[in-house]
N, CA, C and O atoms as a Tinker XYZ file with bonds, in Angstrom:
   448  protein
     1  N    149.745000   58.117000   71.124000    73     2
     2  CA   148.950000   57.752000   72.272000    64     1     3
     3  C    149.646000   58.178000   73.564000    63     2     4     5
     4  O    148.964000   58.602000   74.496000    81     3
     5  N    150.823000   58.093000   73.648000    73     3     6
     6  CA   151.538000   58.325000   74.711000    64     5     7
     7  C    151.943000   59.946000   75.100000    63     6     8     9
     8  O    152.470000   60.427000   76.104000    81     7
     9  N    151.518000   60.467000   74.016000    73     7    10
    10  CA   151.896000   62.094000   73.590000    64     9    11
    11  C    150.075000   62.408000   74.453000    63    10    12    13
    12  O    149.810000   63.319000   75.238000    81    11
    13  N    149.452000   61.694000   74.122000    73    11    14
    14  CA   147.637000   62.399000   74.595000    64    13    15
    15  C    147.784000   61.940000   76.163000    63    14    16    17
    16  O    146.941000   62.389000   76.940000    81    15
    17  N    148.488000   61.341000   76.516000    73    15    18
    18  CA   148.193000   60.464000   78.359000    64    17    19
    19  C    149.182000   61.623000   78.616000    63    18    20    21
    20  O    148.685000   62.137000   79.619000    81    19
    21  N    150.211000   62.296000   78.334000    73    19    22
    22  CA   150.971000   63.427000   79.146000    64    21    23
    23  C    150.461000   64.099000   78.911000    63    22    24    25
    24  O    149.923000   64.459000   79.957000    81    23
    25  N    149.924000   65.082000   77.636000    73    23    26
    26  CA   148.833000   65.774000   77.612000    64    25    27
    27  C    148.306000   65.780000   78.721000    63    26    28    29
    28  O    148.843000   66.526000   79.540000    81    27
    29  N    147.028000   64.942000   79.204000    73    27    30
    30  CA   145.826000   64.582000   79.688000    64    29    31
    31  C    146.533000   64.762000   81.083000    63    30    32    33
    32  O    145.931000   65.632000   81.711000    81    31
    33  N    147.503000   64.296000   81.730000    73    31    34
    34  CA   148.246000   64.612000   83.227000    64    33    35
    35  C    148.729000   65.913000   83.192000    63    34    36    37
    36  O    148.670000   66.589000   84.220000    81    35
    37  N    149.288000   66.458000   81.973000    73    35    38
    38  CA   149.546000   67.921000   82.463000    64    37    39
    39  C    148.557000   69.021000   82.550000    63    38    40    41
    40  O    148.761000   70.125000   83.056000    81    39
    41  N    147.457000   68.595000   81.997000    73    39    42
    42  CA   146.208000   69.381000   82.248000    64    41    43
    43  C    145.550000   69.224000   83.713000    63    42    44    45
    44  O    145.078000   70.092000   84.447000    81    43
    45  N    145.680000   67.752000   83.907000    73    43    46
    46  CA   145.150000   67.981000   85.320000    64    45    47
    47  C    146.061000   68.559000   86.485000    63    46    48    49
    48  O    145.547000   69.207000   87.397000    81    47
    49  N    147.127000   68.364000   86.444000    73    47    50
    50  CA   148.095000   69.289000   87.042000    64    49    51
    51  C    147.934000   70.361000   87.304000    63    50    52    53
    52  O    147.932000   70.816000   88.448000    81    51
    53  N    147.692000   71.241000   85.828000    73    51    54
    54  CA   147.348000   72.599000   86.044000    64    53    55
    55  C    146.067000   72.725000   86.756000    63    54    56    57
    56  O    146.205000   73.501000   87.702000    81    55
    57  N    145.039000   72.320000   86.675000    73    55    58
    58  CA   144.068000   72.187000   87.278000    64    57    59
    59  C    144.217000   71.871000   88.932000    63    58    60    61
    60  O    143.735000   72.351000   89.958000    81    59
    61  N    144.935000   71.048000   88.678000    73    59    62
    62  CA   145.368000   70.778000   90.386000    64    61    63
    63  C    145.330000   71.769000   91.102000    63    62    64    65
    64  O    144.570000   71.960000   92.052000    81    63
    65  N    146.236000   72.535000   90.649000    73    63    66
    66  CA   147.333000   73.823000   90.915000    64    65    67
    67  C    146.620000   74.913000   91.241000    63    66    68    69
    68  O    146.631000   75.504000   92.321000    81    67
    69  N    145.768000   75.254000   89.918000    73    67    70
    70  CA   144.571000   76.506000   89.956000    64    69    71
    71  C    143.782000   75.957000   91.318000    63    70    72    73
    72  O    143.564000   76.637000   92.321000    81    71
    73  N    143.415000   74.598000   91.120000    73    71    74
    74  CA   142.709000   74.650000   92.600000    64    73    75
    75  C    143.033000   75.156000   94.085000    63    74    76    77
    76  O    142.332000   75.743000   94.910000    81    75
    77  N    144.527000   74.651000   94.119000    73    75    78
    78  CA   144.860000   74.765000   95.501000    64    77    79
    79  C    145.099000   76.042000   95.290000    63    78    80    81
    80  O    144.920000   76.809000   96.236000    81    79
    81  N    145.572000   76.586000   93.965000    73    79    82
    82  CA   145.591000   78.287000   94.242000    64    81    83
    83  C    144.614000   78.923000   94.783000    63    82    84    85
    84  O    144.809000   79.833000   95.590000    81    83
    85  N    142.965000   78.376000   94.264000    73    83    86
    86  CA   141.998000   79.082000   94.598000    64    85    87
    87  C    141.522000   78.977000   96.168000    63    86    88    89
    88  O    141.195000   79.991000   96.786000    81    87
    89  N    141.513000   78.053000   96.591000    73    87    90
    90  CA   141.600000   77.720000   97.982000    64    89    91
    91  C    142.808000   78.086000   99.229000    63    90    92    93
    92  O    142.676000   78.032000  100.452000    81    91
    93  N    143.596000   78.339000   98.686000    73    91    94
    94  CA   144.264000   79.770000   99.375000    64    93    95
    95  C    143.999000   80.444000   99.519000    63    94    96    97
    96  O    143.774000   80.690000  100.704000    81    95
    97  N    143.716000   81.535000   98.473000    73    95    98
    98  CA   142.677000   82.723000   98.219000    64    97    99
    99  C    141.578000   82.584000   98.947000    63    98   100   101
   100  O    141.115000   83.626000   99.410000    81    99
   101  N    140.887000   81.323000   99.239000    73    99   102
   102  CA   139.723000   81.871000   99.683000    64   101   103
   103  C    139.908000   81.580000  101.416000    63   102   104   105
   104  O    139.324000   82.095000  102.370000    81   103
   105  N    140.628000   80.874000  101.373000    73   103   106
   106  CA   141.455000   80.677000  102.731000    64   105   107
   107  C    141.967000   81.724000  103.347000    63   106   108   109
   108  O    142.001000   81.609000  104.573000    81   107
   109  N    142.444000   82.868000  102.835000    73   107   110
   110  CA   143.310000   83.791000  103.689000    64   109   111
   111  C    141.873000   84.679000  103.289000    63   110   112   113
   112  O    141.690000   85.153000  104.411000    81   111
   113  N    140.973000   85.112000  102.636000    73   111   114
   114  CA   140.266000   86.236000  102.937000    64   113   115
   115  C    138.662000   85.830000  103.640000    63   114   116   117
   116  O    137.724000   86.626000  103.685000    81   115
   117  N    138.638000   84.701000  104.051000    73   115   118
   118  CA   137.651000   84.033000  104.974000    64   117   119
   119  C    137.584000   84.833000  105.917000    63   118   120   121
   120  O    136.411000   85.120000  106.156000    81   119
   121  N    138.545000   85.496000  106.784000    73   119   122
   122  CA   137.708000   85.997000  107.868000    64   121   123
   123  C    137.671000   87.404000  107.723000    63   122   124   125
   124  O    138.223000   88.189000  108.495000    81   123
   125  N    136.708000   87.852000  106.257000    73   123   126
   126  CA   136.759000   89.130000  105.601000    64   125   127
   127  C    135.559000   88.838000  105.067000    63   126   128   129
   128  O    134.727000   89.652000  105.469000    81   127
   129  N    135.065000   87.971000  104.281000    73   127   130
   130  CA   133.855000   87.840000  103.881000    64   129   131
   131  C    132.394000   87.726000  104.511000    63   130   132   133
   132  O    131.387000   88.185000  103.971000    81   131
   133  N    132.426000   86.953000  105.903000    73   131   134
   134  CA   131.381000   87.153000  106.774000    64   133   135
   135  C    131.178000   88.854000  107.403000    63   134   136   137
   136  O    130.031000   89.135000  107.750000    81   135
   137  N    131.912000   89.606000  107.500000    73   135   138
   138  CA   131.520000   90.741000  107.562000    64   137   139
   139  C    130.970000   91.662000  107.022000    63   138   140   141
   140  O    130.169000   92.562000  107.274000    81   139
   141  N    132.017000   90.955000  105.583000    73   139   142
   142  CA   131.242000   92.216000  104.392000    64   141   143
   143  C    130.568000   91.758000  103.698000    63   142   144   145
   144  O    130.210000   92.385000  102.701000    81   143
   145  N    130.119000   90.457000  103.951000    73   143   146
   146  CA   128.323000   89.982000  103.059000    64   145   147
   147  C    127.392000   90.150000  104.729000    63   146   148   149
   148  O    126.185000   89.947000  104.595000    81   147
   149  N    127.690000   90.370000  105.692000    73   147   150
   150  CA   126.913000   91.101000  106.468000    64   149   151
   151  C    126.575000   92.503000  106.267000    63   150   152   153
   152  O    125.463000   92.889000  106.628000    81   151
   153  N    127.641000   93.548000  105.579000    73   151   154
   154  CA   127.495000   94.813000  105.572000    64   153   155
   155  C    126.513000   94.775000  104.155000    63   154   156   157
   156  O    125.459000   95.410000  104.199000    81   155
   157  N    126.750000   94.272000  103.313000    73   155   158
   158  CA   126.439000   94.174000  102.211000    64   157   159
   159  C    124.908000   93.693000  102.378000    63   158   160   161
   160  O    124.052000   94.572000  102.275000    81   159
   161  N    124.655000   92.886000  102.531000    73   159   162
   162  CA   123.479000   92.368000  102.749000    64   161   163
   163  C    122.585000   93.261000  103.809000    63   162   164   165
   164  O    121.439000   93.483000  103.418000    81   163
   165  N    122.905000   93.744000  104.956000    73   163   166
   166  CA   122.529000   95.185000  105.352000    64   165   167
   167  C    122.172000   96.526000  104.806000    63   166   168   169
   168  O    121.225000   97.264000  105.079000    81   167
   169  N    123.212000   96.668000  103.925000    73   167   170
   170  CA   123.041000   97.568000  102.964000    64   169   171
   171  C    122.230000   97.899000  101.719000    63   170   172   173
   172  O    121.967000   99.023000  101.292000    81   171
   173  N    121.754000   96.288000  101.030000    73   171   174
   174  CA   120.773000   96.016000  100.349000    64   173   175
   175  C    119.331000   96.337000  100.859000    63   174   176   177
   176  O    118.500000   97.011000  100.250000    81   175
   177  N    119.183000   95.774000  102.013000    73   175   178
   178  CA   118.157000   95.727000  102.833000    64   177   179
   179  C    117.424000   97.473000  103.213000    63   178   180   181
   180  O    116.286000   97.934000  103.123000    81   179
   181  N    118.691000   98.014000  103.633000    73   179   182
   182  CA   118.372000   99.340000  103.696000    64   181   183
   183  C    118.019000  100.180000  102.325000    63   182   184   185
   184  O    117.109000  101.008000  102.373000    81   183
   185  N    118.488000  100.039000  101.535000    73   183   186
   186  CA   118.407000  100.568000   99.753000    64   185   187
   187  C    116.778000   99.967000   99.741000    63   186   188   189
   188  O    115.931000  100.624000   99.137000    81   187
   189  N    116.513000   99.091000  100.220000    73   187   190
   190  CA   115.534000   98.708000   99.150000    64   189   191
   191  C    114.389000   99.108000  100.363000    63   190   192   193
   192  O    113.350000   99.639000   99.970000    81   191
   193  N    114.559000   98.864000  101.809000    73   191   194
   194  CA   113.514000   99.463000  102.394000    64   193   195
   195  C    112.891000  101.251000  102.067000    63   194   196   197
   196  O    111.762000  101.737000  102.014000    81   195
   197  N    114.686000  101.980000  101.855000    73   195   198
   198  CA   114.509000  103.120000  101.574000    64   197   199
   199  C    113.505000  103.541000  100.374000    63   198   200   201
   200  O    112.587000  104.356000  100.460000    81   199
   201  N    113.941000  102.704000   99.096000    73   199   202
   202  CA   112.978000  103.013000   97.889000    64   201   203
   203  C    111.497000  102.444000   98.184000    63   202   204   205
   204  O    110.806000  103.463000   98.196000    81   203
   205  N    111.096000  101.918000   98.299000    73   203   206
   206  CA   109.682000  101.202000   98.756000    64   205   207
   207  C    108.896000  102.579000   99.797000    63   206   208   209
   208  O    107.699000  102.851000   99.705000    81   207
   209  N    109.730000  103.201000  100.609000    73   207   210
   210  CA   109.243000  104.028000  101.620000    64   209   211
   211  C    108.706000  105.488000  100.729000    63   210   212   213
   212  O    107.697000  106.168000  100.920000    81   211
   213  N    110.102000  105.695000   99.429000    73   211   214
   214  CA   110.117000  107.205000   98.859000    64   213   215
   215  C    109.234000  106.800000   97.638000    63   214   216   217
   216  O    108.870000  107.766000   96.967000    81   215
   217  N    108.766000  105.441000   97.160000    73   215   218
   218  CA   107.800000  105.162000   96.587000    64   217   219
   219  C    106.545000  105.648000   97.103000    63   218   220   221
   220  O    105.734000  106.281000   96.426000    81   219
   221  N    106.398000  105.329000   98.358000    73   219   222
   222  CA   105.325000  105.339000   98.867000    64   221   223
   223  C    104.798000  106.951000   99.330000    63   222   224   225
   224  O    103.634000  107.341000   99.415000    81   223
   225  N    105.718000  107.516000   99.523000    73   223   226
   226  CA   105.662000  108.879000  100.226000    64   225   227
   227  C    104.920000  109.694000   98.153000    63   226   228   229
   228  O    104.130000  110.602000   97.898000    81   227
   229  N    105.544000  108.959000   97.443000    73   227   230
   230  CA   105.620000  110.066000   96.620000    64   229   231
   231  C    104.222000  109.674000   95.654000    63   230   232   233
   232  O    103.910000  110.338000   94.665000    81   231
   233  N    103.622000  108.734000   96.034000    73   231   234
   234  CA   101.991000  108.134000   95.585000    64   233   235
   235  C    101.327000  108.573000   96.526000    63   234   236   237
   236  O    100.165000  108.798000   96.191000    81   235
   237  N    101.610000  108.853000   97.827000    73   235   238
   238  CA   100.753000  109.530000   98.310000    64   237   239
   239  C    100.806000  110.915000   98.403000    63   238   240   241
   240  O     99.794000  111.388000   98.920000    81   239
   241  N    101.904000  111.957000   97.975000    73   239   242
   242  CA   102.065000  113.441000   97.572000    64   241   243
   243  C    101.122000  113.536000   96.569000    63   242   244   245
   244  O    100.153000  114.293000   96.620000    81   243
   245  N    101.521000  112.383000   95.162000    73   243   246
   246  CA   100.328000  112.685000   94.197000    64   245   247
   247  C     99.171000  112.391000   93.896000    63   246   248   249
   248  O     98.639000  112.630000   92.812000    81   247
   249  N     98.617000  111.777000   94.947000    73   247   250
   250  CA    97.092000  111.520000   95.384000    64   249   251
   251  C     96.333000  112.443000   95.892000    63   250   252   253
   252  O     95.218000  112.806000   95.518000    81   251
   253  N     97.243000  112.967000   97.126000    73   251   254
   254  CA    96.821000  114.114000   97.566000    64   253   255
   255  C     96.509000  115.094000   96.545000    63   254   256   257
   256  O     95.400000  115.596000   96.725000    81   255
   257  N     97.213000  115.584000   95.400000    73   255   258
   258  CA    96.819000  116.699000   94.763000    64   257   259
   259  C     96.218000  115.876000   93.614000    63   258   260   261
   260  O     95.567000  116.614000   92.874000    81   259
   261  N     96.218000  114.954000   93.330000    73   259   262
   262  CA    94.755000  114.765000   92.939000    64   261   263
   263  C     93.923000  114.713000   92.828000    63   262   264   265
   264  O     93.332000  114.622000   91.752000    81   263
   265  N     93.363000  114.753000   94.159000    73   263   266
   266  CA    92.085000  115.106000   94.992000    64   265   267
   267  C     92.181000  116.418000   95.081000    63   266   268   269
   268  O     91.073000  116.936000   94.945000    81   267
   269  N     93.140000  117.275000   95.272000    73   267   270
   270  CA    92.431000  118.486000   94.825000    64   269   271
   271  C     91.968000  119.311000   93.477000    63   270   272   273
   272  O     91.751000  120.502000   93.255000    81   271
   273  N     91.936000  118.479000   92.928000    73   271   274
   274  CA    91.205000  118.938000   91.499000    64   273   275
   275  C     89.740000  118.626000   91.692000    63   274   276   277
   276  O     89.214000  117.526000   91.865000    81   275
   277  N     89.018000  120.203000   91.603000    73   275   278
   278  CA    87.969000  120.231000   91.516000    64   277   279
   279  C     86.888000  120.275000   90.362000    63   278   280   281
   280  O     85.931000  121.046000   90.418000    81   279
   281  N     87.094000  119.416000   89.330000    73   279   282
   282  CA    85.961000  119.353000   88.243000    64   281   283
   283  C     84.597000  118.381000   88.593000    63   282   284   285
   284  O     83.470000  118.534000   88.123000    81   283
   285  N     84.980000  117.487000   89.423000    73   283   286
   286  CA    83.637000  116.628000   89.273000    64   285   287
   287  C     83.095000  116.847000   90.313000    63   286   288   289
   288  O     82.426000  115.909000   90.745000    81   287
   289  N     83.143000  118.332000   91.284000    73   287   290
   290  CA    82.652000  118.797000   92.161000    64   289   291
   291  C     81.580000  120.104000   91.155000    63   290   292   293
   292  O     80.554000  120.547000   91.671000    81   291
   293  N     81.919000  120.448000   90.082000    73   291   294
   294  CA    81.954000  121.541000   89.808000    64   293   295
   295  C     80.155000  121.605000   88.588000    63   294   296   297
   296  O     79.814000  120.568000   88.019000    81   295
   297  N     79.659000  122.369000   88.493000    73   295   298
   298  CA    78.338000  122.672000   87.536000    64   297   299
   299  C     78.997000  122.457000   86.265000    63   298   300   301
   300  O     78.690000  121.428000   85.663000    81   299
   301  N     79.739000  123.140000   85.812000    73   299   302
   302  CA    79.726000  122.854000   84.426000    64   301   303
   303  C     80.679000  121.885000   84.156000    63   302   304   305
   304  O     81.637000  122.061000   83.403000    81   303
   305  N     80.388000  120.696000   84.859000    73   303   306
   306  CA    81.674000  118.881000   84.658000    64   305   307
   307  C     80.394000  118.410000   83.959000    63   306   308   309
   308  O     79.307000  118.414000   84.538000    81   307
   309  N     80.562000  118.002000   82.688000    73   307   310
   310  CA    79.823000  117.481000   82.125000    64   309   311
   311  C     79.563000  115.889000   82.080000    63   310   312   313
   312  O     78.555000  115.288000   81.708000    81   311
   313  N     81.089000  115.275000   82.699000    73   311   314
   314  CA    80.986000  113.285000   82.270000    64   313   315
   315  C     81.164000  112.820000   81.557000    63   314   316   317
   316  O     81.431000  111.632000   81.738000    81   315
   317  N     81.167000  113.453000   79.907000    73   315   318
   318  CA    81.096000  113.228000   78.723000    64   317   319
   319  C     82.803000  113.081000   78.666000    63   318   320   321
   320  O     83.678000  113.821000   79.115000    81   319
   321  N     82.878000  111.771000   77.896000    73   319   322
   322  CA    84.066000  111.370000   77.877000    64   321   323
   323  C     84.362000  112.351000   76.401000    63   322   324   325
   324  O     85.528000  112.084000   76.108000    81   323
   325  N     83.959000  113.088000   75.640000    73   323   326
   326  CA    84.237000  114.139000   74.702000    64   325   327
   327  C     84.574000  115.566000   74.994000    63   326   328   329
   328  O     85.407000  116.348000   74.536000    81   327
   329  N     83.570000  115.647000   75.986000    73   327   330
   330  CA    84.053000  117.267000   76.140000    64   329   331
   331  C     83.467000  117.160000   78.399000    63   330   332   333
   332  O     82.371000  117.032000   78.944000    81   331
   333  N     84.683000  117.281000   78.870000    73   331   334
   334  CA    84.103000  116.615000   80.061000    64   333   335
   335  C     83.950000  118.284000   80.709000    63   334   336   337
   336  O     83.283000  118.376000   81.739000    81   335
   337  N     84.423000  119.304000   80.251000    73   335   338
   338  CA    84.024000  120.955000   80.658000    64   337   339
   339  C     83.780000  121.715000   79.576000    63   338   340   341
   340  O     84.611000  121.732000   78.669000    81   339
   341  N     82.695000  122.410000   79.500000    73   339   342
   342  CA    82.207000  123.458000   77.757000    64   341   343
   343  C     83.029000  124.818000   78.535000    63   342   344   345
   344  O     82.998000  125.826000   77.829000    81   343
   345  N     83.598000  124.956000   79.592000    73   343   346
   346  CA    84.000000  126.070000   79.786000    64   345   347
   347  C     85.532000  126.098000   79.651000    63   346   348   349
   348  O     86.139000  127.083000   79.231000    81   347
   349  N     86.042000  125.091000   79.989000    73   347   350
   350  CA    87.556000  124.817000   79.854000    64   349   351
   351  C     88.038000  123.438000   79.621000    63   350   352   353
   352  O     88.487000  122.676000   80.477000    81   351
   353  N     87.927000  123.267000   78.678000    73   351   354
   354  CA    87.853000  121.775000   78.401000    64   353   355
   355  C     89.450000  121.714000   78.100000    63   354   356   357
   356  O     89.842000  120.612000   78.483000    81   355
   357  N     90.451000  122.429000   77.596000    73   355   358
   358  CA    91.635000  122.232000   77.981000    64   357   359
   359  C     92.204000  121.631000   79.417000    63   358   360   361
   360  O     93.200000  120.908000   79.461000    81   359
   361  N     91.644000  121.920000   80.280000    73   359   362
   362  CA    92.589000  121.965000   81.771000    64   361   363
   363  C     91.350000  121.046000   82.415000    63   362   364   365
   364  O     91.540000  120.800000   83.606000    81   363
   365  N     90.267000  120.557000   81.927000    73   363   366
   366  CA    89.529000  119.540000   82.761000    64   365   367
   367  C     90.226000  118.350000   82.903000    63   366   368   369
   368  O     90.900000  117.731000   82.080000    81   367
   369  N     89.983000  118.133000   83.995000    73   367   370
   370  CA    90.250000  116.734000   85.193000    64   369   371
   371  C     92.030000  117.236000   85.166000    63   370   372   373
   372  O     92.790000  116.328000   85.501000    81   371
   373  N     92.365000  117.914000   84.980000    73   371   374
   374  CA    94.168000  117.871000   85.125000    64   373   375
   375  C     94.270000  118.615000   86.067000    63   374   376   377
   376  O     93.357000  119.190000   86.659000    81   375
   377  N     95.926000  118.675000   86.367000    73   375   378
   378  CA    95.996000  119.824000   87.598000    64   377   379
   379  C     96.317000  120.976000   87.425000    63   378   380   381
   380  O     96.780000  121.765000   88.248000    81   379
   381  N     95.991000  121.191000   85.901000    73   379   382
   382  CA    96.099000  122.866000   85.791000    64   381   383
   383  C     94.787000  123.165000   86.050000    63   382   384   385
   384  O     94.625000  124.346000   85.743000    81   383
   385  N     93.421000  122.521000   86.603000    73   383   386
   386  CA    92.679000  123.067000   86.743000    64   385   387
   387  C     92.030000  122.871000   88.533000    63   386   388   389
   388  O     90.896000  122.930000   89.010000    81   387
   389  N     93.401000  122.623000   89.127000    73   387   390
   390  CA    93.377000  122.754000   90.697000    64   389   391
   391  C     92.994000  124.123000   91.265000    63   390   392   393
   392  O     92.448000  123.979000   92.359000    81   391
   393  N     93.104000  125.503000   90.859000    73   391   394
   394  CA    92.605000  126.488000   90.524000    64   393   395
   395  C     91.811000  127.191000   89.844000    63   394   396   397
   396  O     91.635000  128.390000   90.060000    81   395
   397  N     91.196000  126.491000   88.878000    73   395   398
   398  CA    90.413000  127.264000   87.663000    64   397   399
   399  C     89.327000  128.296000   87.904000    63   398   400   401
   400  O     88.438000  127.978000   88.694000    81   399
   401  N     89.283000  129.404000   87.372000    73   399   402
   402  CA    88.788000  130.363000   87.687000    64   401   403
   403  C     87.751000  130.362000   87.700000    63   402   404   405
   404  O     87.179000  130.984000   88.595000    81   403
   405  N     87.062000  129.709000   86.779000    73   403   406
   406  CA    85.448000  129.506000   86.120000    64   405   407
   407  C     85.234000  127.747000   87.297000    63   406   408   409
   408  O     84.823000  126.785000   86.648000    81   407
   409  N     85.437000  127.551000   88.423000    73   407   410
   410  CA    85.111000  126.858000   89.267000    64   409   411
   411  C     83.778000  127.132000   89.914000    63   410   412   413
   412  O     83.707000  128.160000   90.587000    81   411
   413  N     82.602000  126.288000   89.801000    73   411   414
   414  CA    81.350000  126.646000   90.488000    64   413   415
   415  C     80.921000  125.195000   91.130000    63   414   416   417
   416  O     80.821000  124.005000   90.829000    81   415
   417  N     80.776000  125.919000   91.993000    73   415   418
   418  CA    80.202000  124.149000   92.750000    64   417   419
   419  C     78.945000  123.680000   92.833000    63   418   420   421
   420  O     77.995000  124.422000   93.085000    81   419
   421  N     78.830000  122.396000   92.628000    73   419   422
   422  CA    77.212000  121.547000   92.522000    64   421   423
   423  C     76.614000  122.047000   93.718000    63   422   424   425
   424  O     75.584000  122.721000   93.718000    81   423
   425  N     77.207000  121.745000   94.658000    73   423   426
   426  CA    76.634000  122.194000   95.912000    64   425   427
   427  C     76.680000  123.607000   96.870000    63   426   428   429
   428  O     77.305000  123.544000   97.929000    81   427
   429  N     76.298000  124.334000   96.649000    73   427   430
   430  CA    76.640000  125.881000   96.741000    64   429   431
   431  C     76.956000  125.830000   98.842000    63   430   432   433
   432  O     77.720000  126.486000   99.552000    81   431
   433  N     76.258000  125.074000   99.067000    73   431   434
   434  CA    76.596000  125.437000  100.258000    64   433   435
   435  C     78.137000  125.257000  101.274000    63   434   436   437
   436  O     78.528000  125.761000  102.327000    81   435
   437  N     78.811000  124.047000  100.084000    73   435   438
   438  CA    80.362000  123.262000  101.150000    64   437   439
   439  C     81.416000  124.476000  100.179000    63   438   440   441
   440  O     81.381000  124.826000   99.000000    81   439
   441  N     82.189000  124.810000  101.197000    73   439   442
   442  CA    83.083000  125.111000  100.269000    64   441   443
   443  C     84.310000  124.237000   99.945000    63   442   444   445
   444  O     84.682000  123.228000  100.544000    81   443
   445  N     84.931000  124.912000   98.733000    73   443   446
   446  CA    86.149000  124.138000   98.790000    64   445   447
   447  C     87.635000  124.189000   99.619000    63   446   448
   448  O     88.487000  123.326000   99.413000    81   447
């Protein structure tokens, strides 16, 4: 019994110890941390405004050329979720057919 009560004090000791160790430590680099969880936290802020922005830039690059695909402008766009062009039904609605040669328009008068 008397062997577990020194036990039990030399543990808190060490504990003691680790404490005031740790509170030193955080004692001498205190006037280091308000700066650099300012920079840091700045720095987050900027990272993440940056991605949100090159998100955005790069949904609207591929919108834009999405819209220029001309099949459902075109006579032979059929709708048919089977064969949505009898002339090129490979490259319909995609953007290999942002050019397609066999392009004719519903409306003869707008161009593209």
């Amino acid at each position: 019994m008397e062997q577990e009560k020194k036990d039990i004090v030399g543990q808190r000791t060490k504990v003691i110890i680790v404490l005031e160790l740790l509170r030193t430590i955080i004692q001498s680099i205190q006037p280091f941390l308000v700066p650099t969880c300012f920079v840091l936290a700045w720095g987050l802020f900027i990272l993440i405004t940056w991605s949100i922005v090159a998100a955005l830039r790069d949904t609207v690059k591929q919108a834009k050329q999405m819209h220029q695909i001309p099949c459902a402008d075109c006579i032979f766009f059929t709708g048919d979720y089977h064969l949505k062009c009898p002339v090129q039904p490979t490259i319909a609605l995609s953007e290999a057919a942002i050019n397609c040669p066999d392009y004719r328009s519903c409306h003869p008068n707008s161009s593209l």
